[in-house]
C-alpha positions as CSV (number, residue, x, y, z in Angstrom):
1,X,83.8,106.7,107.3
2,X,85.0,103.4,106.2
3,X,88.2,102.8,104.4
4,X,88.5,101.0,101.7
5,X,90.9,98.2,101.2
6,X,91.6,96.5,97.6
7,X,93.4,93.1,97.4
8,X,94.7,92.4,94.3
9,X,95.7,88.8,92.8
10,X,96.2,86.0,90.4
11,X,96.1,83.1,91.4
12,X,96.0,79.2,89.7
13,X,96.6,76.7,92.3
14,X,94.6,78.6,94.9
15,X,97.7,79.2,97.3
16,X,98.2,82.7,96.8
17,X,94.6,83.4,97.3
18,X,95.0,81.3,100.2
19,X,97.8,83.9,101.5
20,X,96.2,86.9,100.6
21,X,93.2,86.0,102.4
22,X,94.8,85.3,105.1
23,X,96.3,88.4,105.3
24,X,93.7,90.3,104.9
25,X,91.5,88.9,107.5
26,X,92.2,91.1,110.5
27,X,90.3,93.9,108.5
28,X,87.9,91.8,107.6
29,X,87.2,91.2,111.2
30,X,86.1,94.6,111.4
31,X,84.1,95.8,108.9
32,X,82.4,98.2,110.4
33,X,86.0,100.1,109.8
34,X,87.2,98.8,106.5
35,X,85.5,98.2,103.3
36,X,87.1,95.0,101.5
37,X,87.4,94.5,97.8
38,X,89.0,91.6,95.9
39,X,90.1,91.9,92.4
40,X,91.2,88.6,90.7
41,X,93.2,88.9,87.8
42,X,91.9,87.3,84.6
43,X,93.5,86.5,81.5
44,X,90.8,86.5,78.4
45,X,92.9,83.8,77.2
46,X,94.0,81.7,80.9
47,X,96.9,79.2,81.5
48,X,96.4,75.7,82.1
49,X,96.4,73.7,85.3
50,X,97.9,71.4,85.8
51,X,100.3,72.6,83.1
52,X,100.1,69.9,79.9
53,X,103.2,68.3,78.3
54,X,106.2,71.4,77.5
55,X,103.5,74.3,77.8
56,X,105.0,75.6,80.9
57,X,108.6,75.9,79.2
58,X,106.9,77.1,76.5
59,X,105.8,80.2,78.2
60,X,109.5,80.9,79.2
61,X,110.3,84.1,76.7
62,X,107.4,85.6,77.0
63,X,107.5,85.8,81.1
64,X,111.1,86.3,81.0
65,X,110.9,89.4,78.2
66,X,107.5,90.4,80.0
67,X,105.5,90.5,77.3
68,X,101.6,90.3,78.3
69,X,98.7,88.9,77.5
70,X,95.2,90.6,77.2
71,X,93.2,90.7,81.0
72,X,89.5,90.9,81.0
73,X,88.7,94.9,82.7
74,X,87.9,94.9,86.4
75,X,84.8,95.8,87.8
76,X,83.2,98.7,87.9
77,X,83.7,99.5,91.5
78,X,87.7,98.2,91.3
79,X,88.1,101.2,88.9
80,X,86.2,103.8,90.1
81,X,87.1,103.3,93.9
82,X,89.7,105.7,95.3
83,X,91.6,103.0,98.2
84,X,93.6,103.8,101.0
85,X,95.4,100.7,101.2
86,X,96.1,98.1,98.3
87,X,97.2,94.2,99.1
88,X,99.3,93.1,95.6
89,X,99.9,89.2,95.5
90,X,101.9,87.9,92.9
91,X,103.8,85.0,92.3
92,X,107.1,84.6,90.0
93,X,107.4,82.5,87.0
94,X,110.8,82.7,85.4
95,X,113.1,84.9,87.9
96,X,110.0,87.3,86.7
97,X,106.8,88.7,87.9
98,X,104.3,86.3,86.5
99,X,102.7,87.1,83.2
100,X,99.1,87.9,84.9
101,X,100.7,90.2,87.0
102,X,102.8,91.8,84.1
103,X,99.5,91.8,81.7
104,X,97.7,93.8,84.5
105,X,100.7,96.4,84.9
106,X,101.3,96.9,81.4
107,X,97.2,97.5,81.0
108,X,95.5,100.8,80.8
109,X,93.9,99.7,84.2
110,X,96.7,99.6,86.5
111,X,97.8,103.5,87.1
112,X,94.2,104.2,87.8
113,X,93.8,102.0,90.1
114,X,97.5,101.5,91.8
115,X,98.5,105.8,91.2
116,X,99.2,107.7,94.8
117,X,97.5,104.3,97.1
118,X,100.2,102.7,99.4
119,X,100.9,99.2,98.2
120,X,102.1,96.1,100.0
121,X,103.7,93.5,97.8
122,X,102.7,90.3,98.9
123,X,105.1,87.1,96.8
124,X,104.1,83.3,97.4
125,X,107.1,81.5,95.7
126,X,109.5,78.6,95.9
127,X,112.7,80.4,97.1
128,X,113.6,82.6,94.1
129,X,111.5,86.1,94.4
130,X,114.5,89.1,95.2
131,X,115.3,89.8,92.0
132,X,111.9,89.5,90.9
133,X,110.9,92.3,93.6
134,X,113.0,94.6,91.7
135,X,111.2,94.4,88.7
136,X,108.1,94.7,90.5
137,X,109.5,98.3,91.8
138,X,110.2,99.5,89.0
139,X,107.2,99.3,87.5
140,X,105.0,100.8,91.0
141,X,107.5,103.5,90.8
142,X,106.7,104.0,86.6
143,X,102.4,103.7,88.1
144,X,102.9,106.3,90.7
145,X,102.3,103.4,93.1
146,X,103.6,104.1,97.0
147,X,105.4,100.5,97.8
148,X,105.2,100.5,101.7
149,X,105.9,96.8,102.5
150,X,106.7,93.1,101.5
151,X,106.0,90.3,102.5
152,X,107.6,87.1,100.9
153,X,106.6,83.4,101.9
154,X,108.7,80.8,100.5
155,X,108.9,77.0,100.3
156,X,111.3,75.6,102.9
157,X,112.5,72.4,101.8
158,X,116.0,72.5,99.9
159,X,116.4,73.9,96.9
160,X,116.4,70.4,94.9
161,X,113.4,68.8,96.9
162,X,111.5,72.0,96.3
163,X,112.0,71.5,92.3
164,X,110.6,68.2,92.4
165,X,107.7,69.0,94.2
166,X,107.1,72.0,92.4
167,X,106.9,70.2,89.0
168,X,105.1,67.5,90.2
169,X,102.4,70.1,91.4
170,X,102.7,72.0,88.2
171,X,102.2,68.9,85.8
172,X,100.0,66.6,88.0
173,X,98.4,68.7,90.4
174,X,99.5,67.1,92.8
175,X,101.0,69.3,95.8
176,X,100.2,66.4,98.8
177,X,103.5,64.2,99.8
178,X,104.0,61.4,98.0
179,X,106.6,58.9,98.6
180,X,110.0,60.4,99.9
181,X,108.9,63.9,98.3
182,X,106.8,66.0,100.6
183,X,104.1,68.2,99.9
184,X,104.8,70.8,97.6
185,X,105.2,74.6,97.9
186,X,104.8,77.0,101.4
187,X,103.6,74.9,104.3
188,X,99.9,75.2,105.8
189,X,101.0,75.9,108.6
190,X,103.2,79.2,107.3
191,X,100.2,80.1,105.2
192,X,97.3,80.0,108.1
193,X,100.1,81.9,110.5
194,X,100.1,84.8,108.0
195,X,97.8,86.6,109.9
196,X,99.7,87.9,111.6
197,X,101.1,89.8,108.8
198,X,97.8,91.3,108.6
199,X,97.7,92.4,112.1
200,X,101.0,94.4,111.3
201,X,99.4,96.1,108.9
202,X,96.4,96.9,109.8
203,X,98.3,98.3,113.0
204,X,100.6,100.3,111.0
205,X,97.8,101.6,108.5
206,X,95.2,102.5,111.6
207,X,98.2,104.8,113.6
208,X,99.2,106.2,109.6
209,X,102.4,104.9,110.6
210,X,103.1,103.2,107.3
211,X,106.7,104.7,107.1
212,X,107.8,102.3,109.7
213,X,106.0,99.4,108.7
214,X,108.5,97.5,106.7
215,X,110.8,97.4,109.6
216,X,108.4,96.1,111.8
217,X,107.3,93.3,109.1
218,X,111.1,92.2,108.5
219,X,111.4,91.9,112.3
220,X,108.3,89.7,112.5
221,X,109.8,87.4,109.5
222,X,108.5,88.6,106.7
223,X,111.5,88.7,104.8
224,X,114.4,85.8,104.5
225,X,116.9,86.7,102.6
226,X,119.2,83.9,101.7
227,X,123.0,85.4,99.9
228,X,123.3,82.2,97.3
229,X,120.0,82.3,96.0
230,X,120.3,86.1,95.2
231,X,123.7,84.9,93.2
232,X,121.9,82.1,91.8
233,X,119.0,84.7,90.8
234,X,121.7,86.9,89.1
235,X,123.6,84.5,87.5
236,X,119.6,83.3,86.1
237,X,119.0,86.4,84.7
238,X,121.7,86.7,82.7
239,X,121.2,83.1,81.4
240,X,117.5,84.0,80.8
241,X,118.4,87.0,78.9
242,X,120.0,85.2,76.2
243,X,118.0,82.2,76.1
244,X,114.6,84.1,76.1
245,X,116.1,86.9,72.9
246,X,117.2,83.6,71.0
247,X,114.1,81.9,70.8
248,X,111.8,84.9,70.7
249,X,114.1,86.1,67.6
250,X,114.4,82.2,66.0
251,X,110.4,82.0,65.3
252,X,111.0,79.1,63.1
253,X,113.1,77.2,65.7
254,X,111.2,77.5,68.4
255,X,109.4,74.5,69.4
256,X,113.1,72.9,69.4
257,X,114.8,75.6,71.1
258,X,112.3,74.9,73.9
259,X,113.1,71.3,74.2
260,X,117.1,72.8,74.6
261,X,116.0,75.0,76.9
262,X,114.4,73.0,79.0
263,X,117.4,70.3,78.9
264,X,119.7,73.3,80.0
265,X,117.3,74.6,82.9
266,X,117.4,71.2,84.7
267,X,121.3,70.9,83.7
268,X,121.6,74.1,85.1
269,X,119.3,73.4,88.8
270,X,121.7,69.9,89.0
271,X,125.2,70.6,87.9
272,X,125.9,74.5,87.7
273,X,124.2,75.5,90.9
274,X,125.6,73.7,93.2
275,X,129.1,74.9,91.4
276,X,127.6,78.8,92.1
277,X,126.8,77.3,95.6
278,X,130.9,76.3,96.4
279,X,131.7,79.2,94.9
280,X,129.5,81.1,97.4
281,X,130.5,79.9,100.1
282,X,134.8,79.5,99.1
283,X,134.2,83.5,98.7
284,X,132.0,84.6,101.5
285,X,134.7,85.4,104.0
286,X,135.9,88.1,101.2
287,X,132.6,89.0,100.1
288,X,130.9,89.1,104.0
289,X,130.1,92.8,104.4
290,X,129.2,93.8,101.0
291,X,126.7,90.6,100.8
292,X,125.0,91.8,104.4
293,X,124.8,95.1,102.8
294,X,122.8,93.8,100.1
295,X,121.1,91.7,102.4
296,X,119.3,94.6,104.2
297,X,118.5,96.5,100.9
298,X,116.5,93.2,99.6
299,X,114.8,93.1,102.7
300,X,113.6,96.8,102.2
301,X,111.6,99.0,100.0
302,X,113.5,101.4,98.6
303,X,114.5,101.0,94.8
304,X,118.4,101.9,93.9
Protein backbone atom coordinates (compact mmCIF):
# COMPACT_ATOMS: atom_id res chain seq x y z
CA UNK A 1 0.00 0.00 0.00
CA UNK A 2 1.33 3.29 -0.94
CA UNK A 3 2.06 6.01 1.43
CA UNK A 4 1.09 9.11 1.19
CA UNK A 5 3.23 12.10 1.32
CA UNK A 6 1.84 15.87 1.55
CA UNK A 7 4.13 18.89 0.82
CA UNK A 8 2.97 21.89 1.99
CA UNK A 9 4.10 25.55 0.85
CA UNK A 10 3.82 29.15 -0.08
CA UNK A 11 5.75 30.44 -2.13
CA UNK A 12 6.23 34.04 -4.27
CA UNK A 13 9.46 34.11 -5.98
CA UNK A 14 9.40 30.39 -6.78
CA UNK A 15 12.54 29.47 -4.56
CA UNK A 16 10.91 27.69 -1.88
CA UNK A 17 9.00 25.69 -4.33
CA UNK A 18 12.17 25.22 -5.92
CA UNK A 19 13.51 23.70 -2.44
CA UNK A 20 10.70 21.78 -1.61
CA UNK A 21 10.70 20.02 -4.79
CA UNK A 22 13.78 19.26 -4.53
CA UNK A 23 13.46 17.61 -1.53
CA UNK A 24 10.88 15.78 -2.22
CA UNK A 25 12.12 14.11 -5.29
CA UNK A 26 13.76 10.94 -4.03
CA UNK A 27 10.06 9.78 -3.31
CA UNK A 28 8.97 10.94 -6.26
CA UNK A 29 11.37 8.63 -7.89
CA UNK A 30 9.40 5.90 -6.59
CA UNK A 31 6.09 6.13 -6.88
CA UNK A 32 5.13 2.96 -7.01
CA UNK A 33 5.84 3.40 -2.95
CA UNK A 34 4.72 6.88 -2.22
CA UNK A 35 1.80 8.81 -3.15
CA UNK A 36 2.78 12.67 -3.59
CA UNK A 37 0.53 15.60 -2.96
CA UNK A 38 1.37 19.27 -3.11
CA UNK A 39 -0.71 21.87 -1.43
CA UNK A 40 0.17 25.49 -2.26
CA UNK A 41 -0.96 28.00 -0.02
CA UNK A 42 -3.26 30.68 -1.28
CA UNK A 43 -4.20 33.86 0.05
CA UNK A 44 -7.85 35.05 -1.35
CA UNK A 45 -6.48 38.32 -1.17
CA UNK A 46 -2.24 37.57 -2.44
CA UNK A 47 0.84 39.84 -1.98
CA UNK A 48 2.54 41.57 -4.59
CA UNK A 49 5.72 40.65 -6.47
CA UNK A 50 7.87 42.37 -6.90
CA UNK A 51 6.78 44.26 -3.79
CA UNK A 52 5.51 48.12 -4.97
CA UNK A 53 6.76 51.30 -3.24
CA UNK A 54 6.54 50.82 1.06
CA UNK A 55 3.95 47.87 0.74
CA UNK A 56 6.48 45.43 2.08
CA UNK A 57 7.11 47.68 5.30
CA UNK A 58 3.74 48.09 5.32
CA UNK A 59 2.95 44.50 6.09
CA UNK A 60 5.45 44.72 9.16
CA UNK A 61 2.74 44.63 12.21
CA UNK A 62 0.68 42.38 10.94
CA UNK A 63 3.55 39.50 10.26
CA UNK A 64 5.28 40.55 13.29
CA UNK A 65 1.81 40.38 15.63
CA UNK A 66 0.77 37.27 13.37
CA UNK A 67 -2.31 38.37 12.46
CA UNK A 68 -3.72 36.44 9.20
CA UNK A 69 -5.19 36.82 6.29
CA UNK A 70 -8.16 34.73 4.76
CA UNK A 71 -6.56 31.42 2.56
CA UNK A 72 -8.63 29.99 -0.12
CA UNK A 73 -9.62 25.89 1.44
CA UNK A 74 -7.49 23.18 0.09
CA UNK A 75 -8.54 20.50 -2.01
CA UNK A 76 -10.69 18.03 -1.41
CA UNK A 77 -8.18 15.25 -1.27
CA UNK A 78 -5.59 17.66 0.96
CA UNK A 79 -8.33 17.48 3.63
CA UNK A 80 -9.60 14.27 3.53
CA UNK A 81 -6.20 12.37 3.11
CA UNK A 82 -4.85 10.80 6.31
CA UNK A 83 -0.57 11.32 5.48
CA UNK A 84 2.19 9.59 6.91
CA UNK A 85 4.68 12.15 6.30
CA UNK A 86 4.12 16.00 5.75
CA UNK A 87 7.01 18.37 4.06
CA UNK A 88 6.13 22.15 5.65
CA UNK A 89 8.11 24.95 3.74
CA UNK A 90 7.93 28.26 4.95
CA UNK A 91 9.82 31.27 4.72
CA UNK A 92 10.15 34.22 7.42
CA UNK A 93 9.13 37.74 6.95
CA UNK A 94 9.80 39.90 9.96
CA UNK A 95 11.89 37.52 12.51
CA UNK A 96 8.24 35.73 11.93
CA UNK A 97 6.73 32.84 10.11
CA UNK A 98 5.42 34.45 7.11
CA UNK A 99 1.77 35.57 7.02
CA UNK A 100 0.64 32.66 4.47
CA UNK A 101 2.05 30.31 6.67
CA UNK A 102 0.48 31.97 9.86
CA UNK A 103 -3.06 32.45 7.80
CA UNK A 104 -2.90 28.60 7.15
CA UNK A 105 -2.13 27.67 10.94
CA UNK A 106 -4.49 29.93 12.46
CA UNK A 107 -7.32 28.40 9.83
CA UNK A 108 -9.83 25.78 10.66
CA UNK A 109 -7.80 23.61 8.07
CA UNK A 110 -4.59 23.16 9.57
CA UNK A 111 -5.27 20.61 12.75
CA UNK A 112 -7.03 18.40 10.31
CA UNK A 113 -4.68 18.11 8.19
CA UNK A 114 -1.18 18.59 10.31
CA UNK A 115 -2.89 16.59 13.86
CA UNK A 116 -0.81 13.21 14.85
CA UNK A 117 1.37 13.24 10.93
CA UNK A 118 5.15 13.64 11.54
CA UNK A 119 6.24 17.02 10.17
CA UNK A 120 9.53 18.22 8.73
CA UNK A 121 9.95 21.98 8.83
CA UNK A 122 11.59 22.99 5.83
CA UNK A 123 12.81 27.33 6.01
CA UNK A 124 14.35 29.02 2.77
CA UNK A 125 15.58 32.42 4.29
CA UNK A 126 18.26 34.99 4.24
CA UNK A 127 20.11 34.13 7.56
CA UNK A 128 17.58 35.03 10.26
CA UNK A 129 15.09 31.85 10.79
CA UNK A 130 15.98 30.44 14.71
CA UNK A 131 13.88 32.35 16.43
CA UNK A 132 11.28 32.11 13.89
CA UNK A 133 11.52 28.09 14.33
CA UNK A 134 10.30 28.64 17.72
CA UNK A 135 7.24 30.13 16.88
CA UNK A 136 6.67 27.64 14.31
CA UNK A 137 6.82 24.92 17.41
CA UNK A 138 4.66 26.30 19.28
CA UNK A 139 2.03 26.35 17.10
CA UNK A 140 2.67 22.22 15.70
CA UNK A 141 2.71 21.52 19.30
CA UNK A 142 -0.88 23.73 19.87
CA UNK A 143 -2.08 21.39 16.15
CA UNK A 144 -1.09 18.13 17.62
CA UNK A 145 1.51 18.18 14.81
CA UNK A 146 4.67 15.57 15.46
CA UNK A 147 7.86 17.99 14.42
CA UNK A 148 10.53 15.33 13.45
CA UNK A 149 13.08 17.44 11.57
CA UNK A 150 14.40 20.83 9.99
CA UNK A 151 15.97 21.69 7.59
CA UNK A 152 17.07 25.44 7.06
CA UNK A 153 18.89 26.81 3.78
CA UNK A 154 20.21 30.17 4.05
CA UNK A 155 21.80 32.88 1.90
CA UNK A 156 25.58 32.88 2.38
CA UNK A 157 26.89 36.06 1.50
CA UNK A 158 27.39 38.51 4.52
CA UNK A 159 24.88 39.80 6.30
CA UNK A 160 24.98 43.41 4.58
CA UNK A 161 25.42 42.05 0.89
CA UNK A 162 22.59 39.70 1.53
CA UNK A 163 20.24 42.96 2.46
CA UNK A 164 20.97 44.49 -0.68
CA UNK A 165 20.28 41.78 -2.76
CA UNK A 166 17.34 40.77 -0.91
CA UNK A 167 15.66 44.18 -1.49
CA UNK A 168 16.66 44.55 -4.78
CA UNK A 169 14.88 41.06 -5.41
CA UNK A 170 11.97 42.11 -3.38
CA UNK A 171 11.37 45.53 -5.20
CA UNK A 172 12.68 44.83 -8.75
CA UNK A 173 12.57 41.24 -9.20
CA UNK A 174 15.57 40.99 -9.81
CA UNK A 175 17.56 38.13 -7.96
CA UNK A 176 20.57 37.68 -11.00
CA UNK A 177 24.06 39.60 -10.09
CA UNK A 178 24.24 42.82 -11.05
CA UNK A 179 27.24 44.96 -10.76
CA UNK A 180 29.38 44.28 -7.47
CA UNK A 181 26.08 42.71 -5.88
CA UNK A 182 25.67 39.03 -6.57
CA UNK A 183 22.66 37.16 -7.06
CA UNK A 184 20.33 37.23 -4.48
CA UNK A 185 19.15 34.74 -1.87
CA UNK A 186 20.30 30.65 -1.39
CA UNK A 187 22.60 29.67 -4.17
CA UNK A 188 21.53 27.17 -7.14
CA UNK A 189 23.87 25.19 -6.45
CA UNK A 190 22.63 24.70 -2.44
CA UNK A 191 19.14 24.51 -3.71
CA UNK A 192 19.68 21.56 -6.57
CA UNK A 193 22.10 19.69 -3.81
CA UNK A 194 19.05 19.45 -1.42
CA UNK A 195 18.35 16.24 -2.49
CA UNK A 196 20.03 14.96 -0.55
CA UNK A 197 17.94 16.05 2.22
CA UNK A 198 15.32 14.03 0.75
CA UNK A 199 17.27 10.99 0.58
CA UNK A 200 17.66 11.32 4.52
CA UNK A 201 14.37 11.33 4.89
CA UNK A 202 13.00 9.13 2.94
CA UNK A 203 15.72 6.68 4.59
CA UNK A 204 14.69 7.58 7.89
CA UNK A 205 10.76 7.41 7.13
CA UNK A 206 11.13 3.82 5.08
CA UNK A 207 13.32 2.07 8.40
CA UNK A 208 10.35 4.18 10.86
CA UNK A 209 13.39 5.49 12.30
CA UNK A 210 12.14 9.10 12.37
CA UNK A 211 13.36 9.44 16.09
CA UNK A 212 16.87 9.72 14.89
CA UNK A 213 16.39 11.66 11.89
CA UNK A 214 17.18 15.06 13.05
CA UNK A 215 20.53 14.02 14.15
CA UNK A 216 21.43 12.51 11.07
CA UNK A 217 20.08 15.77 9.00
CA UNK A 218 22.22 18.18 11.33
CA UNK A 219 25.23 15.97 10.57
CA UNK A 220 24.63 16.19 6.85
CA UNK A 221 24.32 20.16 7.19
CA UNK A 222 21.08 20.87 7.57
CA UNK A 223 21.36 23.17 10.26
CA UNK A 224 23.99 26.25 10.73
CA UNK A 225 23.61 27.84 13.58
CA UNK A 226 25.44 31.09 13.69
CA UNK A 227 25.65 32.63 17.86
CA UNK A 228 25.41 36.59 16.64
CA UNK A 229 22.55 36.26 14.46
CA UNK A 230 20.50 34.37 17.21
CA UNK A 231 21.50 37.72 19.44
CA UNK A 232 20.70 39.85 16.65
CA UNK A 233 17.31 37.81 16.24
CA UNK A 234 16.58 38.51 20.08
CA UNK A 235 17.54 41.84 20.31
CA UNK A 236 14.86 42.07 16.86
CA UNK A 237 12.20 40.75 18.62
CA UNK A 238 12.15 42.92 21.26
CA UNK A 239 12.48 45.98 18.89
CA UNK A 240 9.64 44.52 16.80
CA UNK A 241 7.54 44.09 19.73
CA UNK A 242 7.25 47.63 20.31
CA UNK A 243 7.34 49.01 16.95
CA UNK A 244 4.61 46.53 15.63
CA UNK A 245 1.99 47.42 19.14
CA UNK A 246 2.69 51.22 18.34
CA UNK A 247 1.59 51.37 14.94
CA UNK A 248 -1.12 48.70 15.04
CA UNK A 249 -2.56 50.74 18.24
CA UNK A 250 -1.83 54.45 16.33
CA UNK A 251 -4.39 53.73 13.36
CA UNK A 252 -4.37 57.26 12.39
CA UNK A 253 -0.54 57.49 12.33
CA UNK A 254 0.18 54.76 10.48
CA UNK A 255 1.22 55.39 7.11
CA UNK A 256 3.89 57.77 8.88
CA UNK A 257 4.88 55.49 11.47
CA UNK A 258 5.84 53.24 8.59
CA UNK A 259 8.05 55.60 6.91
CA UNK A 260 9.90 55.76 10.72
CA UNK A 261 9.93 52.42 10.85
CA UNK A 262 11.46 51.76 7.97
CA UNK A 263 14.20 54.62 8.54
CA UNK A 264 14.92 52.74 11.99
CA UNK A 265 15.09 49.09 10.29
CA UNK A 266 17.86 50.12 7.91
CA UNK A 267 19.51 52.36 10.83
CA UNK A 268 19.20 49.46 12.81
CA UNK A 269 20.97 46.60 9.86
CA UNK A 270 23.93 49.63 9.45
CA UNK A 271 24.75 51.14 12.74
CA UNK A 272 23.31 49.01 15.77
CA UNK A 273 24.20 45.59 14.43
CA UNK A 274 27.44 45.69 13.89
CA UNK A 275 27.54 47.36 17.63
CA UNK A 276 25.52 43.79 18.79
CA UNK A 277 28.26 42.18 16.59
CA UNK A 278 31.43 43.72 18.87
CA UNK A 279 29.60 43.11 21.61
CA UNK A 280 29.30 39.38 20.60
CA UNK A 281 32.36 38.76 20.07
CA UNK A 282 34.13 41.23 23.27
CA UNK A 283 31.77 38.64 25.42
CA UNK A 284 32.09 35.29 23.78
CA UNK A 285 35.02 34.07 25.88
CA UNK A 286 32.49 34.54 29.05
CA UNK A 287 29.52 33.58 27.35
CA UNK A 288 31.32 30.32 25.33
CA UNK A 289 29.55 27.26 26.92
CA UNK A 290 26.13 28.62 27.55
CA UNK A 291 26.03 29.97 23.75
CA UNK A 292 27.15 26.12 22.42
CA UNK A 293 24.49 25.01 24.61
CA UNK A 294 22.02 27.04 22.94
CA UNK A 295 23.62 26.15 19.81
CA UNK A 296 22.62 22.48 19.89
CA UNK A 297 19.01 23.20 21.17
CA UNK A 298 18.41 25.51 17.85
CA UNK A 299 19.77 22.84 15.87
CA UNK A 300 17.13 20.39 17.44
CA UNK A 301 13.53 19.70 17.71
CA UNK A 302 12.49 19.76 20.95
CA UNK A 303 10.58 22.93 22.22
CA UNK A 304 11.64 24.32 25.90
Amino acid sequence: MKKNILVIYYSQTGQLEDIVRNIARPFEAQKEEYHITYYNIKLKEDFPFPWPGDVFFNTFPESYLQIPKEILPPSEEVLNTKYDLILFGYQVWYLTPSIPIISFLKSGYAEKILRDTPVVTISGTRNMWMLSQEKLKVYLKDLKAKLVGNIALVDRHDNYTSVLTILRWLTTGQKEKSGILPAAGISEEEITGSVKYGEIIKNHFKDNDLVNLQPDLVKNGAIEIRPFLVRVEKVGNKIFTVWSNLIIKKKEKRPLLIKFFKVYLMAAIWIISPIVLVLHLLTTPIFWFKRQKQKRYLQGINLK
